[in-house]
Structure formats: C-alpha cells, structure tokens
GUSE-716918 format. One record per residue (C-alpha): x negated, y, z negated. Coordinates in nm, 4 decimals. Layout:
+----------+----------+----------+
!       c1 !       c2 !       c3 !
+----------+----------+----------+
!        X !        Y !        Z !
...
+----------+----------+----------+
// end
This chain:
+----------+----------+----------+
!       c1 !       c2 !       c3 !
+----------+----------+----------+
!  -5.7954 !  14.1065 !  -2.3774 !
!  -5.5577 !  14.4115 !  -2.4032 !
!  -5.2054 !  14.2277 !  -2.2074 !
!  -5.1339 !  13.9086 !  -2.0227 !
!  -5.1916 !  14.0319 !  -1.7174 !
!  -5.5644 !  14.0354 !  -1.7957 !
!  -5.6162 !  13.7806 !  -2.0390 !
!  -5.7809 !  13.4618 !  -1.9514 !
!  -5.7780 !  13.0953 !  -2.1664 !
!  -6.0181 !  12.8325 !  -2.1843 !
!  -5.9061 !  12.4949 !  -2.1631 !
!  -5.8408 !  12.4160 !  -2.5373 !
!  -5.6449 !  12.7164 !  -2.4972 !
!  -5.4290 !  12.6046 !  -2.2030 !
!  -5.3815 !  12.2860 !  -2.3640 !
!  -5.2327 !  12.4579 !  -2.6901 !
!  -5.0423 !  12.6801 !  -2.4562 !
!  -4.8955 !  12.4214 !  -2.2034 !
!  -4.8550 !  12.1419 !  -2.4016 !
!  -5.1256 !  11.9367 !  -2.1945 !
!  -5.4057 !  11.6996 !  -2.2509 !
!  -5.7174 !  11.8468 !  -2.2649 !
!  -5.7800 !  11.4826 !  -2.0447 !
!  -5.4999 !  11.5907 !  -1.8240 !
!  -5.6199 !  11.9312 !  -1.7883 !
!  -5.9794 !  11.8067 !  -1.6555 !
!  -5.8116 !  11.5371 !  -1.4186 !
!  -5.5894 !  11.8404 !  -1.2342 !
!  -5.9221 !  12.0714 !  -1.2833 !
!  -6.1414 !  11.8161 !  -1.0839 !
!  -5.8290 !  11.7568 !  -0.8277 !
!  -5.8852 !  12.1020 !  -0.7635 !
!  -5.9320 !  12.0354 !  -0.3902 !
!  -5.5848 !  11.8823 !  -0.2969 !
!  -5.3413 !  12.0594 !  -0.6082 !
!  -5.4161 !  12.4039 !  -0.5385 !
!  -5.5577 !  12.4921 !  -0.8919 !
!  -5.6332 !  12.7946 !  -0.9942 !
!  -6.0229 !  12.8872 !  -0.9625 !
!  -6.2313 !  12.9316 !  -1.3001 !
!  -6.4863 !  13.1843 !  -1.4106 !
!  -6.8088 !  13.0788 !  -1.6368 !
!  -6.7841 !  13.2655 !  -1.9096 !
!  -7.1704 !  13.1213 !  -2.0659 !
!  -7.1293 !  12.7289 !  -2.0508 !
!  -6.7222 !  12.7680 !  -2.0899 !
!  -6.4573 !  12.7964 !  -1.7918 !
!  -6.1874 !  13.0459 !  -1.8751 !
!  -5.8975 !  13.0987 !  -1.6220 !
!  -5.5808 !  13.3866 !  -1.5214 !
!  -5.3529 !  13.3144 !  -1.8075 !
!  -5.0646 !  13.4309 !  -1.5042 !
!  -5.2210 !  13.2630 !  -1.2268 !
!  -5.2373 !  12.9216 !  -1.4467 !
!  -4.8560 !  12.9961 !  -1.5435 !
!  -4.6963 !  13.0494 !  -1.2045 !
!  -4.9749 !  12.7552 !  -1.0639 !
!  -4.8221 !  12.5247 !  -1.3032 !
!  -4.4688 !  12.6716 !  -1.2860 !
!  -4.5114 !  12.5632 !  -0.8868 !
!  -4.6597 !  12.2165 !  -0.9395 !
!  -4.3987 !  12.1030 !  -1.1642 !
!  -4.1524 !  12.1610 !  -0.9301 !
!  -4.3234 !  11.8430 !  -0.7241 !
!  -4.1152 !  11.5492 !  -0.7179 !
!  -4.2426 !  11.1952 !  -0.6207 !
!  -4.1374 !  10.9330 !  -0.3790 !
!  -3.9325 !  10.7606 !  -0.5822 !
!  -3.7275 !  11.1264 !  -0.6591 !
!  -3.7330 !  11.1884 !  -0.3131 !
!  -3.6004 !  10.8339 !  -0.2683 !
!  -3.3319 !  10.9370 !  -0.4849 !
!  -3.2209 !  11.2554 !  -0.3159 !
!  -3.2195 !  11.0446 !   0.0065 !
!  -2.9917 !  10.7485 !  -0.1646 !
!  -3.2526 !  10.4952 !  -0.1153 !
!  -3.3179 !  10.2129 !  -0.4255 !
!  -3.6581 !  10.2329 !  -0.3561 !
!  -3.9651 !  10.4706 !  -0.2685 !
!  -4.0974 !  10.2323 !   0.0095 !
!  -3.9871 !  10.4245 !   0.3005 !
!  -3.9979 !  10.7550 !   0.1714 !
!  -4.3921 !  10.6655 !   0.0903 !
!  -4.4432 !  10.5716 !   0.4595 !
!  -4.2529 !  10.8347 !   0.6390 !
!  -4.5080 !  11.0273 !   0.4393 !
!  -4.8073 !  10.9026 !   0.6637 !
!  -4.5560 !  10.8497 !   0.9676 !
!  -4.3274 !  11.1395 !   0.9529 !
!  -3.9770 !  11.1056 !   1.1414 !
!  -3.7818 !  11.4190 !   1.2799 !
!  -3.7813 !  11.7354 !   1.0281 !
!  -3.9683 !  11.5463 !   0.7642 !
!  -4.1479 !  11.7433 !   0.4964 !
!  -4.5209 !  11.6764 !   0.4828 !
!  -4.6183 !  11.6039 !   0.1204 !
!  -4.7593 !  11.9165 !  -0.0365 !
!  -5.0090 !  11.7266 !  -0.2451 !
!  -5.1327 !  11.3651 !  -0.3064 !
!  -5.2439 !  11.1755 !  -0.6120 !
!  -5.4709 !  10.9963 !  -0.4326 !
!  -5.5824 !  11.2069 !  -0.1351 !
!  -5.8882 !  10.9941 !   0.0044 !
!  -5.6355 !  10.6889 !   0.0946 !
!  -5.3183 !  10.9093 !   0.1197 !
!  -5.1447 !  10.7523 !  -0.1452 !
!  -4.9108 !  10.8845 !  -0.4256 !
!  -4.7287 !  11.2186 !  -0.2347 !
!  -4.5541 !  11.4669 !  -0.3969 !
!  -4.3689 !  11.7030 !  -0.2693 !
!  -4.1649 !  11.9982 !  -0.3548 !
!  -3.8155 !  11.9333 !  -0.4473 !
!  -3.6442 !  12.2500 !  -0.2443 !
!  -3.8481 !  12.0803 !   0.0848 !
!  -3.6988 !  11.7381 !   0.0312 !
!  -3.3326 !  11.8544 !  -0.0543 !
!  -3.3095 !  12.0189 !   0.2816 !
!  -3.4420 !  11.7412 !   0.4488 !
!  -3.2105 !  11.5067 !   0.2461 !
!  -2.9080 !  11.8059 !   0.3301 !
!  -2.9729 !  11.8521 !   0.7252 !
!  -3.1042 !  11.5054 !   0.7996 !
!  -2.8931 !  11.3495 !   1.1239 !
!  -2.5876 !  11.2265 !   0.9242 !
!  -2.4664 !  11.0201 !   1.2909 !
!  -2.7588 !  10.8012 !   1.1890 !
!  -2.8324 !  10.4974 !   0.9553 !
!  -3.0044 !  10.5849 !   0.6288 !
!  -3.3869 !  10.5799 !   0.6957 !
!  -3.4787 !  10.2119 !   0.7292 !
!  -3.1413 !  10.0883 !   0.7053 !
!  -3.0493 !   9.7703 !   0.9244 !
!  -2.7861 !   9.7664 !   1.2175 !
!  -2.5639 !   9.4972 !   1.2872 !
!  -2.6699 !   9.3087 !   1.6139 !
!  -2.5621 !   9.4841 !   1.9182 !
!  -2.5090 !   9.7693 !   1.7697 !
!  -2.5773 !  10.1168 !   1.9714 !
!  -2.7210 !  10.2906 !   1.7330 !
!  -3.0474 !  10.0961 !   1.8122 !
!  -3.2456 !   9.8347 !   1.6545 !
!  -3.2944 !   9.7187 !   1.2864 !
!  -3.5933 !   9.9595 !   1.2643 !
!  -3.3999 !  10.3039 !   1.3966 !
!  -3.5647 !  10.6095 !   1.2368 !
!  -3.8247 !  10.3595 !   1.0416 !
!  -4.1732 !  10.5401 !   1.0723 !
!  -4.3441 !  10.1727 !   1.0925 !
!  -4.1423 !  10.1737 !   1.4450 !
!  -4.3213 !  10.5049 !   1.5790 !
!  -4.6666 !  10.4144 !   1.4358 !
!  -4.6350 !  10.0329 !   1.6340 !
!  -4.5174 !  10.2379 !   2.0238 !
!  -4.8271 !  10.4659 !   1.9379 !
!  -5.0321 !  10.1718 !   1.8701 !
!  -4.9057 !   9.9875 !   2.1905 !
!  -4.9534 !  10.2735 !   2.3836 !
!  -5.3346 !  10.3777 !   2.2857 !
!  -5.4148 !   9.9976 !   2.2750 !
!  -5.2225 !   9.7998 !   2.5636 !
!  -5.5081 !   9.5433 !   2.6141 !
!  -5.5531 !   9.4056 !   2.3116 !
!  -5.4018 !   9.1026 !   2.1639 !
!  -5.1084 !   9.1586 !   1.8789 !
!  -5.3212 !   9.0306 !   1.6234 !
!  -5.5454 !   9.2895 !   1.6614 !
!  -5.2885 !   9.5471 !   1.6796 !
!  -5.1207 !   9.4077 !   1.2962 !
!  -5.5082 !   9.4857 !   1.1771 !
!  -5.4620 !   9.7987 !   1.3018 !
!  -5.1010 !   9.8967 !   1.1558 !
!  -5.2070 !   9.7724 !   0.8162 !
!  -5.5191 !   9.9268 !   0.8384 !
!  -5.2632 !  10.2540 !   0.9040 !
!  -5.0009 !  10.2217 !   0.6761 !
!  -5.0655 !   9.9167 !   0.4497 !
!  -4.7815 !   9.7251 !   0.2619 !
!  -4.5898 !   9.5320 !   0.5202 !
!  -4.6433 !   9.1660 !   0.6258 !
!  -4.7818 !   9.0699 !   0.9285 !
!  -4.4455 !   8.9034 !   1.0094 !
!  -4.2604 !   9.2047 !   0.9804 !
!  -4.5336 !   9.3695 !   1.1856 !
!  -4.4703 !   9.1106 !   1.4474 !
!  -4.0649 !   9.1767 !   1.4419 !
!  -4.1592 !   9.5947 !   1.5063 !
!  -4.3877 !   9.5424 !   1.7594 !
!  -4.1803 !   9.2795 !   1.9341 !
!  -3.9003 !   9.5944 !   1.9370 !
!  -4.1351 !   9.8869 !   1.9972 !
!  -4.2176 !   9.6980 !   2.3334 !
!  -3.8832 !   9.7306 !   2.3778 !
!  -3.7752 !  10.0248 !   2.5973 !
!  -3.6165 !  10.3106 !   2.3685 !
!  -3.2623 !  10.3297 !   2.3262 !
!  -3.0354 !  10.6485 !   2.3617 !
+----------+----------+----------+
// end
C-alpha cells in the first residue's frame, strides 16, 4: 500500500473513511446489482475494495436525487407524478438511474444534472405535468402529459375486448396508487380520440 491509487479498504475502513454505517455499507454492497458498486476482492475471509474507485462510485451516487427532489426542480408539491412518469415516461423524460426497490420498481433516483435539463427544456406551452385544464380548454384534457393517460390508450389498445374492470386490474397491477375511480375518469378520456 505505497499511494492511493493502489490502496484498497475493507469495510470498517470505508466506514471510518466515508462517514457510513458499516449497516449502510452492507445494504449498498448487497444492492450491488442495481447501484453500480464497485466490485470487491477476497482478501482471506475479508472484502477489500479500490480506495479511488469507491471515492468517485460514491462521489457519483450522491449526486442522485429522489422523486420528491425531482418534484421540486419540476415545481410540483408532491412526488406522485414524478414517481409514475418514472414507470410511464412522457416526452424527454430521464429514466431513473437506479431504484431502491428494483424488483417492484419503486423508490427511483436519479441524477440531478438529468432531471434539471428535463425540468430546463421541458415544453413550457404546456401545463405542469399532471396539472388540470379548465373545461374546454385546447390544450387537452385534465390528464395532458399525465403518464397514467399513455399507460390506459396502451392498455385499450393491446386489450380492446375486455371489460373496463378488467382493464383497472390491469393499470393498478402497472402502476399502483390510483383509485379505480380515477382509473375510470382516464380511461373514459384515453378512448377519447387525441387532441392536437
């Protein structure tokens, strides 16, 4: 262990270093699969890493912001449509680079210089995302630019024979968190022809 460039820590050490939890340490070592962490080498029954390649990995992932920041940047109150647009992307949307709970796609992050140009270049001629339109308005309807919207035509459109019951099972199963009466009010307007 002559210089940096060389050396290589064990966890105890990266902890002391970093300013982690050893706990915290072993939850992004075993997330290893959808964060991007740095591999390990057995050195006897102890994993060592790449002092540098730990640094500039963890330099990288802190630069992730969640939903709700994302939210933020966007000038939303909330992280509810930010979260779904994640699974249902609109236009130019950034797909999340990692997620805290990859097996149900739950929990994105993303990295803050992806979601500032989307928040920067995003259509400005349009509603916020999700945003409501007064009735009669040309802009379109209530759920312009709302992922839920594009997720209920595909829906429609791979599944024309079945009943809309069966298609509300199906968008929940999708992208869970909206009631079946709000289901019924997008599908009613995806069936809708598209608006200019």
């Amino acid at each position: 262990m002559t210089d940096d460039t060389s050396r290589r820590l064990t966890r105890d050490e990266l902890a002391a270093t970093h300013g982690y939890s050893r706990t915290t340490l072993e939850r992004l070592w075993a997330d290893r699969a959808t964060n991007g962490h740095p591999d390990a080498q057995r050195d006897g029954r102890t994993l060592t890493w790449d002092a540098t390649e730990w640094a500039e990995w963890d330099r990288g992932r802190q630069d992730l912001i969640t939903g709700a920041e994302f939210a933020r940047l966007l000038g939303h109150k909330d992280s509810s449509w930010v979260s779904k647009a994640a699974n249902v992307p609109p236009e130019g949307f950034p797909a999340p680079t990692e997620w805290g709970d990859p097996e149900n796609r739950r929990r994105p992050k993303w990295r803050r210089g992806d979601a500032q140009r989307y928040a920067d270049t995003r259509t400005s001629s349009l509603p916020p995302a999700g945003a409501g339109n007064r009735s009669g308005s040309r802009r379109g309807t209530s759920y312009t630019d709302d992922p839920r919207l594009a997720l209920a035509r595909r829906i429609l459109a791979e599944h024309p024979e079945e009943r809309p019951a069966r298609h509300i099972e199906r968008l929940h199963q999708l992208m869970p968190g909206s009631s079946a009466s709000t289901w019924t009010k997008i599908l009613q307007t995806a069936r809708r022809p598209e608006q200019d």
